[in-house]
N, C-alpha and C positions, 0 to 999 in steps of 0.2 A: 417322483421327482423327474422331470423332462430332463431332455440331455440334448447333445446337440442334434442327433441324428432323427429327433420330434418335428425339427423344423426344415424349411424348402427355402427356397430363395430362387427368383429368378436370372439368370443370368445376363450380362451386359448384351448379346444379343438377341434376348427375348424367350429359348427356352427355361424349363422350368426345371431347378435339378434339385431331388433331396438329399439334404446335406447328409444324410445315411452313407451316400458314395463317402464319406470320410467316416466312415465309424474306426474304430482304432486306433485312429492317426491324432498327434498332436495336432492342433489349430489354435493360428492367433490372426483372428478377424478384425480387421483395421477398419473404419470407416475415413476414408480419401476423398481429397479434393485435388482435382489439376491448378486451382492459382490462389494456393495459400503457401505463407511462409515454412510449414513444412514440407508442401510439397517434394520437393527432393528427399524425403525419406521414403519415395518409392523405391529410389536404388539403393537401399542399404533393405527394404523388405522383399526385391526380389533378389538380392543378396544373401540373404538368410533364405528362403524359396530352394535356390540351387542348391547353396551350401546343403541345405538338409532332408531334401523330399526325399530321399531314397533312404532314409535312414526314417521315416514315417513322419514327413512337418508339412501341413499345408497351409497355404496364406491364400486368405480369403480376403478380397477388396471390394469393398462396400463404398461406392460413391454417394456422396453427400452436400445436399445444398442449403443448410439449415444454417449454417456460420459464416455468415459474412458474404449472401450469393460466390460463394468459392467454386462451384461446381453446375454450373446455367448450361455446361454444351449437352447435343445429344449423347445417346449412345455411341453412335458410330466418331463423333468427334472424340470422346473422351478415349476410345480404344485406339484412336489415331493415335490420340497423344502419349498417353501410356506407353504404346508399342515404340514408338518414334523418340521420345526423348529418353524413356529412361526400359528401353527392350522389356517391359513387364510380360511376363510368360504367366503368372500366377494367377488364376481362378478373380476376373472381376465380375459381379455383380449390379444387377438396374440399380442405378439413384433412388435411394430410400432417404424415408426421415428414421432417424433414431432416438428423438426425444416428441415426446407428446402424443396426443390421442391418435396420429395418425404414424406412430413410428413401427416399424417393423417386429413382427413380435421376436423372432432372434435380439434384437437389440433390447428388446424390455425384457424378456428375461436375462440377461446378461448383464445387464445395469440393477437386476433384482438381484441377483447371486454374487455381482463381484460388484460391492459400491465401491464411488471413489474418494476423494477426500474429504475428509468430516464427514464418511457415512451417505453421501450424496450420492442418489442415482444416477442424473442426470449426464451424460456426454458433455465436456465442457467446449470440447472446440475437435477440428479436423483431426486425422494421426491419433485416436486415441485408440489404444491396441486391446485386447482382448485375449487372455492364453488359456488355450482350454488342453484338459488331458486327453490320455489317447480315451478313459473312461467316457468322453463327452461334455464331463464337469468342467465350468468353469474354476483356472486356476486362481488368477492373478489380473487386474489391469494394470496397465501402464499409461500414463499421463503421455500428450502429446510433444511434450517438448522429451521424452527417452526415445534417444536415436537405436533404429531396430538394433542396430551392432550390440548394443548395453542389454540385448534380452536372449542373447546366443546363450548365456550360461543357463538361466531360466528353462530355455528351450529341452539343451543338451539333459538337462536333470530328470524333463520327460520321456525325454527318447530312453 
C-alpha cells in the first residue's frame, strides 16, 4: 500500500522534493487557488501551519486551475500573492490538475483512499483538504467550504 512519502511533487519554484522529507509528520494537502471564493482560507491554513508545525503538522499547498480558471498566474505571481496578502510560509507546490487523466498522482491516490461524498473520487472544487497521519495514510477529507479552524481538533488527535 503506498503512503505519502512514495510520492515527489515539484515545488512552486521548480525544484523537486520527495514528500519522504515529511515522513512522520501529520499532513493535510490542500489543493489552492488565488481568486476563488475560498481563497482566504489561506489565512486560517497558514494559521493551523504556525499553530502546529513544531509539534509535527505540515501544510502542503497544491495550486490549481482546473475550477473555474481560479489559479491562470505563474509561479512567481502566485508566491507573490500568497506571501503578500495572506504571509503563507507553508510548503507551496507547481500548479497541478487533480482530477483526470492528466492529475497528479498524489491526488489520485488520495481521491482513491479518502473518497468524498456519495463515495466520489473526484475533487469537487478549490480548498478541498486532504489529512493524512504521521503513518503517511490518508485520514480524513474535508469539503471545501470547512474552514481550516474546524479541522484543528482532527489535527490535534494526530499529533
Amino acid at each position: 500500500m503506498p503512503s505519502l512519502s512514495d510520492f515527489s511533487a515539484t515545488r512552486l519554484l521548480g525544484e523537486v522534493e520527495p514528500l519522504a522529507l515529511y515522513a512522520g509528520k501529520v499532513a493535510l494537502i490542500v489543493n489552492v487557488a488565488s481568486a476563488c471564493g475560498f481563497t482566504p482560507q489561506y489565512g486560517g491554513l497558514e494559521q493551523l501551519w504556525r499553530d502546529y508545525r513544531e509539534r509535527g503538522l505540515v501544510v502542503l499547498g497544491f495550486p490549481c486551475n482546473q475550477f473555474g480558471n481560479q489559479e491562470g498566474g505563474s509561479a512567481a505571481e502566485i508566491a507573490a500573492f500568497c506571501g503578500s496578502n495572506y504571509d503563507v510560509t507553508f510548503p507551496l507546490f507547481e500548479r497541478i490538475e487533480v482530477n483526470g487523466p492528466q492529475a497528479h498522482p498524489l491526488f489520485a491516490w488520495l481521491e482513491a483512499a479518502a473518497p468524498g461524498l456519495f463515495g466520489l473520487n473526484d475533487v469537487k472544487w478549490n480548498f478541498t483538504k486532504f489529512l493524512v497521519g504521521r503513518d503517511g495514510q490518508p485520514v480524513r477529507r474535508f469539503a471545501p467550504t470547512i474552514e481550516p479552524s474546524r479541522i484543528a481538533a482532527a489535527i490535534e488527535a494526530l499529533l
